[in-house]
Structure formats: C-alpha cells, structure tokens
C-alpha positions in Angstrom: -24.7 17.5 -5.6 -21.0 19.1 -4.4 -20.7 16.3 -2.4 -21.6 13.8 -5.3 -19.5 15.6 -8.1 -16.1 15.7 -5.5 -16.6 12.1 -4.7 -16.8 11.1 -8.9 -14.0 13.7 -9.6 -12.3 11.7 -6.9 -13.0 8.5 -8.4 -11.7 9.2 -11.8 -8.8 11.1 -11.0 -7.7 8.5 -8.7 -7.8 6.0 -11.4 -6.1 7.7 -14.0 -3.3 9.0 -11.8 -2.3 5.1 -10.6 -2.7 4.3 -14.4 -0.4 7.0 -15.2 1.9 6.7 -12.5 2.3 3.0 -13.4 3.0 3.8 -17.1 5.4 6.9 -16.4 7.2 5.1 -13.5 10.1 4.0 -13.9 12.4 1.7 -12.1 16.4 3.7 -11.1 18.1 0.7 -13.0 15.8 0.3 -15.9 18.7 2.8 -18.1 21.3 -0.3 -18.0 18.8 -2.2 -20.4 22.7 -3.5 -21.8 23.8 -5.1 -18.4 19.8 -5.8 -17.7 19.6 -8.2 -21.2 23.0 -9.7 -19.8 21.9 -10.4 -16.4 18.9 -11.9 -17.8 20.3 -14.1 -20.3 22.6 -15.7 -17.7 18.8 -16.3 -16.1 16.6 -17.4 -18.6 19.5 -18.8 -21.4 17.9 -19.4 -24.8 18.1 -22.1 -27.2 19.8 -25.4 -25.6 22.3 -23.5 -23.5 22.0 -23.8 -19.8 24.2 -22.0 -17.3 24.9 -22.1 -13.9 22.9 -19.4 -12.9 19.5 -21.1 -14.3 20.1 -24.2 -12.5 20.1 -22.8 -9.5 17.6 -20.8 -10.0 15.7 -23.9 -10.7 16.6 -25.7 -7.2 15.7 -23.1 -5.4 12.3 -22.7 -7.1 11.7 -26.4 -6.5 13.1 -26.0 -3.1 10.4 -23.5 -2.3 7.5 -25.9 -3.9 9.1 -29.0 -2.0 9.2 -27.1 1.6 5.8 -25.1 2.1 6.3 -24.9 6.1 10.1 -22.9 5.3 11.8 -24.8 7.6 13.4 -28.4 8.1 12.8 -30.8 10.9 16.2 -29.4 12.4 14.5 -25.7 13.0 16.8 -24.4 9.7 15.0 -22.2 7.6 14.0 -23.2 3.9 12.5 -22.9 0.7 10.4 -19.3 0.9 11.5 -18.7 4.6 13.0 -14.3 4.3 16.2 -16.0 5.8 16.9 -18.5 3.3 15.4 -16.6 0.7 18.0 -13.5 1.3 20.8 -16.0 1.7 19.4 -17.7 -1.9 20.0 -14.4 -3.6 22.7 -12.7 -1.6 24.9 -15.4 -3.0 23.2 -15.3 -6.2 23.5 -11.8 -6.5 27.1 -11.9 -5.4 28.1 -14.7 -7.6 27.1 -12.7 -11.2 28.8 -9.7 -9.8 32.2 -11.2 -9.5 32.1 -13.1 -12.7 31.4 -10.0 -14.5 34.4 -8.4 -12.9 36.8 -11.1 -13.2 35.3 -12.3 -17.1 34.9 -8.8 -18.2 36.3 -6.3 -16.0 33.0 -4.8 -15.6 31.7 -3.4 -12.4 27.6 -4.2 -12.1 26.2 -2.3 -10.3 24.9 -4.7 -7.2 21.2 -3.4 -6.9 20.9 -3.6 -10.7 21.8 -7.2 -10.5 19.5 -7.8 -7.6 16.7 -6.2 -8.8 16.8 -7.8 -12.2 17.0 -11.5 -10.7 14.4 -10.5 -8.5 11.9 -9.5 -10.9 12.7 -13.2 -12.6 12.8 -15.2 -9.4 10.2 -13.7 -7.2 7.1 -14.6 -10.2 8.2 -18.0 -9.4 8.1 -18.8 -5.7 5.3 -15.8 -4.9 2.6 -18.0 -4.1 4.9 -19.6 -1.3 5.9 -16.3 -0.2 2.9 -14.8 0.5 1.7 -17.8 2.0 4.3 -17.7 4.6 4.1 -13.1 5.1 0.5 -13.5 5.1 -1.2 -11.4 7.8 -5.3 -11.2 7.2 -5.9 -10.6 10.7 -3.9 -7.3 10.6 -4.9 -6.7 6.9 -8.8 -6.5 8.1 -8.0 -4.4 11.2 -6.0 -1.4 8.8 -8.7 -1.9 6.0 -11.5 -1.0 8.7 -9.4 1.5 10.4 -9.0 3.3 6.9 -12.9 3.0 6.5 -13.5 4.1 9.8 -11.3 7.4 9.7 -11.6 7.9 5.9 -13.6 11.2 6.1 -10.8 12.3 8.6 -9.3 16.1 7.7 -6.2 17.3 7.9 -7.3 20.2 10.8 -8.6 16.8 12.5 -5.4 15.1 12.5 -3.6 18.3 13.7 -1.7 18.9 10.6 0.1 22.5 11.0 -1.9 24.9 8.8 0.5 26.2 7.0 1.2 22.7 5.9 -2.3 21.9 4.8 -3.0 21.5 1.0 -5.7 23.7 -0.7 -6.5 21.0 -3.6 -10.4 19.5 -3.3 -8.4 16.3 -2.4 -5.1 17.0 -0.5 -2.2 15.2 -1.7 -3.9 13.3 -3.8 -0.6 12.2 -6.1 1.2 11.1 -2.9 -2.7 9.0 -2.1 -2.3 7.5 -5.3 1.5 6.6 -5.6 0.8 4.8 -2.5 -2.2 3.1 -4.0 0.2 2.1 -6.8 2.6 -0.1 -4.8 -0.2 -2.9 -4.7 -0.3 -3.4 -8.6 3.4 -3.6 -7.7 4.2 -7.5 -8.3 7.6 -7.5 -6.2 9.1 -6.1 -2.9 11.7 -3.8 -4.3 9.3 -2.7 -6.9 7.2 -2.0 -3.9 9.5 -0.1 -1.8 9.9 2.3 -4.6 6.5 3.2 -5.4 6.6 4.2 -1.8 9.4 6.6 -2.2 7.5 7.9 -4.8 4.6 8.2 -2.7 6.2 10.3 -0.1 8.5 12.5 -2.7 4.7 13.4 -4.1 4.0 14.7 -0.9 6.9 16.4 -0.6 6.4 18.1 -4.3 2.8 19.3 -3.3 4.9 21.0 -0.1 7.0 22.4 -1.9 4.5 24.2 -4.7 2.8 25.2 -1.0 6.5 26.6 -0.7 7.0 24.8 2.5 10.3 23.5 1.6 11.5 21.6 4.8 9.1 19.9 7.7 10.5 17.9 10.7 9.9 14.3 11.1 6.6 14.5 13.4 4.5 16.6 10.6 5.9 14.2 7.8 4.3 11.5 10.1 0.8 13.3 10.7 1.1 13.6 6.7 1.8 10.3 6.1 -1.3 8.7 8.7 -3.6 11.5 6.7 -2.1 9.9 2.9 -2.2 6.1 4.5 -5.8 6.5 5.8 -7.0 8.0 2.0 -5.2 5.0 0.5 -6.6 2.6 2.1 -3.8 0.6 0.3 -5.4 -3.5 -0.2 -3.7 -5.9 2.3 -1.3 -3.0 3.8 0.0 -5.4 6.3 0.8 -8.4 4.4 2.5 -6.3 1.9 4.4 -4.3 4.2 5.7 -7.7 5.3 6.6 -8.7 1.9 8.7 -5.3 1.3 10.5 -5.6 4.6 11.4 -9.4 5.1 12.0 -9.6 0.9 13.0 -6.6 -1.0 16.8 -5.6 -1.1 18.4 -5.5 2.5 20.7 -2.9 0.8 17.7 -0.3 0.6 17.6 -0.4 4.4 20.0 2.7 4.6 18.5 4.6 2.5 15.7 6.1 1.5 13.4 3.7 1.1 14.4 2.2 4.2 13.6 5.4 6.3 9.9 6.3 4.1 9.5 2.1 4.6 10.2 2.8 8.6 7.5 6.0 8.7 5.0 3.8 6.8 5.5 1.0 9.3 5.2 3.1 12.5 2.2 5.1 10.7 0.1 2.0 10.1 1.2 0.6 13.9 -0.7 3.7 14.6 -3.8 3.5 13.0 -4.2 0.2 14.2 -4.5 1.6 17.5 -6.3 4.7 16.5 -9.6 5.7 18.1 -11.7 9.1 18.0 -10.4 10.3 21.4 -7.1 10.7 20.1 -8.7 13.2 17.2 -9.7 16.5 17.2 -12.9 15.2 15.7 -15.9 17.1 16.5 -18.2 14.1 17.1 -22.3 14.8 16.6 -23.3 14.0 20.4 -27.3 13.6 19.3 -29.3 11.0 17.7 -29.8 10.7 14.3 -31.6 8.7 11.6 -29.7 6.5 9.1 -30.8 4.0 6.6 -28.3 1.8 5.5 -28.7 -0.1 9.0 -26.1 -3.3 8.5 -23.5 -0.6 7.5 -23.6 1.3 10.6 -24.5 -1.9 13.0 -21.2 -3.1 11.5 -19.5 0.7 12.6 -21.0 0.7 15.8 -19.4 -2.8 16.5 -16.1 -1.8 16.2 -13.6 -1.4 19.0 -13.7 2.5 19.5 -16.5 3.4 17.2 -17.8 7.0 17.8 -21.0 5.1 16.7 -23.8 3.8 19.1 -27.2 2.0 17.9 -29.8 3.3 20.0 -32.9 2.1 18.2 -33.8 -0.1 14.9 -36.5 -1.1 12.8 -37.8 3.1 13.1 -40.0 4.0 10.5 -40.7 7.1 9.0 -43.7 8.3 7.0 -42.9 11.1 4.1 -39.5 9.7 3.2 -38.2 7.8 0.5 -33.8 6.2 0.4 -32.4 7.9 -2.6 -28.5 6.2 -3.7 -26.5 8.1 -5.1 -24.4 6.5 -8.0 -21.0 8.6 -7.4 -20.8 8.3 -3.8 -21.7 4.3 -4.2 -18.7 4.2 -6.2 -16.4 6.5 -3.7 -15.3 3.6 -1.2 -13.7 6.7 0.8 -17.5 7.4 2.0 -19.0 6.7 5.0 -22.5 6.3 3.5 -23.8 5.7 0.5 -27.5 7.0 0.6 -29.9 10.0 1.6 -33.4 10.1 3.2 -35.6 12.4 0.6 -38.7 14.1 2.3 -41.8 13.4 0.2 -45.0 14.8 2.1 -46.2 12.0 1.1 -47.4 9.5 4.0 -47.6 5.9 2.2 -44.2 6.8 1.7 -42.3 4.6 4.9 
C-alpha cells in the first residue's frame, strides 16, 4: 500500500506541477509585449499590406518545403539544414534590428527580436526540421536507459549526503521542469525550460541550505533528475535546442545547463550497473510479468538474467495494482498473492 499511494501521489503531482509550470512560466522577453506586437506585425502584416519581412519569411518557408534533403547538388546547405536556417534568421533578425534603430531610434533588444520571429517561423518549417534532427535510434537507447535505472536512489548514484533531498520524491520540481521542455513547441522555448529545470534544483538546495555545489555534484544531480524525467525523445530534442535555438544563448546560462544536460545523457547512454553503487539481489526470484523482464534481461548490461520460464506455482494468484500501472517510473507493475489455495496456478 506505501508503495502504491507514493507512486499515485507521484503521478498526480507530477501532472499538476508541468501544468502549472507551463501556465506560470514565463518567457524573459514576454514584458516588451509593445516591441513583441511590432515585431510581429512586420511578420504577419494585416489587411492587404505586405512587407518585406513577410516575404521573406515566405521564401524561406517554401524553401524548406521545396528542399527536404537540406542541401543542393553543390553540397550547400538548404531549406531546414541548422546552417542555413541560422544564416535565414541571423540576417532576419539583424535586418528588423537596424531598421528600428535607423526608422525609430529604438534599440530592440536582439534576443527579443529573435525569439519572437522564431516562435512565428519555426510552426512553419518544424515538420522539415525534425525530420532532418531526428535521432530515434538514440531516443530508444535514453528512453530504456531511464526505464532501466528509474528506481535508481540518490545514495546509489553517490550523491554527497548532505546534498540529498528529504521530499518522498527528490527534486521533484526540477523532474518536472525538465518534463516540461517537451510540451515546449520551439528550441529557445526549450532551452529555457531547462534553465528552469536546473534553477529548481538549485532552489530545493538551497531550502536544504546548501547554497553552493561544485560542478561534479550538479552533474550526479542532474543524471539522478534526467533518469526521473525520462524526458520523450531526449535525444532528438536536445538536437533541436542545440543546432536551432538562439546561438547567442551559448554563453550563457542556458548554454552551460544545455552543455551538463548533453554530457549527462552521453552518460546514461553508456550507463550500466557496475558503474552503481546498486546493491543487486544475487538469487533467483519469481516474477510474473514475463515479456517485461525477457525484454530487461535483453538489454546490453542488464543486472537481469532469465534462468527459467513457463514455472508454475500452485496457491498464488497476479494481483495489478492500478497506481503502480499508471507510474511509468516502476519497474513492475504486479504482485504474486498467496492463496492456500492449490487450483490456484
């Protein structure tokens, strides 16, 4: 029953602290709404009026459609190829920044201007993006990784204790921030959800009143939040963040959290129990969701090994239990109930 009630309370407070995040979130530039309705006039005009802006807007849109390999016969990059793309909207970008000055003898801000044409341009050639960032080998590999480890403790994954979190689910906001930057529709949007993600973990440290930590135990962290997540398509969408969000982020610090996040999933690719202070059962045992565990006991590394199938037992019945069924985090689902009673196999 403890097991059952942590995994629903884990369930529903996971879901209503993505929704809330998502509603309370809110983007650094989204206080310029003024310069925000300017820059997207010049982007979407209405009426009759065109401007220069929208029509290039528009080639490049039909650029992407018209060029689905990104690059020419010459070798050149085009349509939703990073390169071209971040040429496309460097010059954009660039271009309704020095009119602005020179028209008005207003300064935009340049990551409020990119972030805005983004958010209208990216909608448009997505599909062709992703297409081109896709990476579903490397999305499976993470996704069973975070399955495989996804019991994993913080004493396991040699967090310093002073730095491990008392709550029934350790850094849970900073599990669910990160969950957050899938509902995320565009790179920068993204890159900032992860920021918020790892300033989450930083807030629970600091109610802990560990103030500071040093770039290894932020890491250890970080694998122990990633793992949780479990974040859909990590790969693929780390790809879209780093090849397409804005380069000027690089510096700071969504570049360095985007870094961590990179080298933390590089390692839990590569993770496997030996590397773990994981106090691995080294006896046989009985389990009854069979294909779940064949499918375990498959996997590179697995501290699973299938001895024996097909063994029945007399004076048992399976038993599911709903909240754990609905906990993806758990590795099984089910529970052998002793009956006494021997029809039951």
């Amino acid at each position: 029953e403890g097991e059952g009630l942590e995994g629903s309370l884990f369930v529903q407070s996971s879901i209503q602290r993505i929704q809330g995040f998502l509603t309370k979130f809110q983007f650094p530039s989204d206080a310029t709404s003024t310069s925000q309705t300017y820059i997207q006039d010049l982007l979407s005009p209405r009426g009759d009026r065109t401007t220069l802006e929208a029509q290039k807007v528009q080639e490049y849109v039909t650029e992407c459609m018209q060029h689905p390999l990104t690059v020419d016969s010459s070798g050149n990059p085009r349509g939703a190829h990073q390169q071209r793309y971040q040429e496309f909207m460097g010059v954009l970008c660039g271009y309704i920044v020095e009119k602005q000055r020179e028209w008005q003898g207003e300064e935009l801000p340049y990551d409020l201007v990119y972030n805005t044409v983004e958010r209208h341009l990216m909608p448009k050639v997505k599909s062709a993006v992703l297409r081109h960032v896709a990476q579903a080998d490397r999305d499976e590999v993470i996704s069973r990784q975070c399955q495989t480890f996804s019991n994993v403790t913080l004493e396991q994954l040699r967090v310093k204790p002073e730095l491990r979190s008392p709550e029934l689910v350790p850094f849970i906001d900073s599990i669910s921030s990160l969950r957050a930057s899938y509902f995320s529709p565009n790179p920068t949007d993204k890159m900032y959800t992860i920021v918020a993600a790892a300033k989450a973990l930083y807030d629970q440290l600091g109610v802990m009143g560990e103030m500071s930590i040093d770039g290894d135990s932020f890491l250890d962290l970080w694998i122990y939040v990633i793992l949780k997540a479990n974040v859909r398509d990590l790969a693929t969408n780390l790809c879209f963040m780093v090849e397409y969000g804005n380069p000027q982020l690089a510096n700071d610090e969504a570049g360095y959290y985007l870094t961590t996040l990179e080298a933390a999933v590089s390692f839990i690719e590569k993770l496997v129990p030996e590397q773990l202070n994981l106090p691995w059962i080294q006896e046989d045992f009985v389990v009854c969701e069979r294909g779940h565990f064949s499918q375990l006991a498959r996997l590179p590394g697995s501290c699973f090994q299938v001895v024996k199938e097909g063994v029945e037992l007399q004076g048992y019945q399976v038993a599911i239990i709903q909240e754990w069924a609905l906990n993806r985090a758990r590795l099984f689902k089910s529970v052998l109930v002793p009956t006494g009673e021997r029809q039951d196999t």
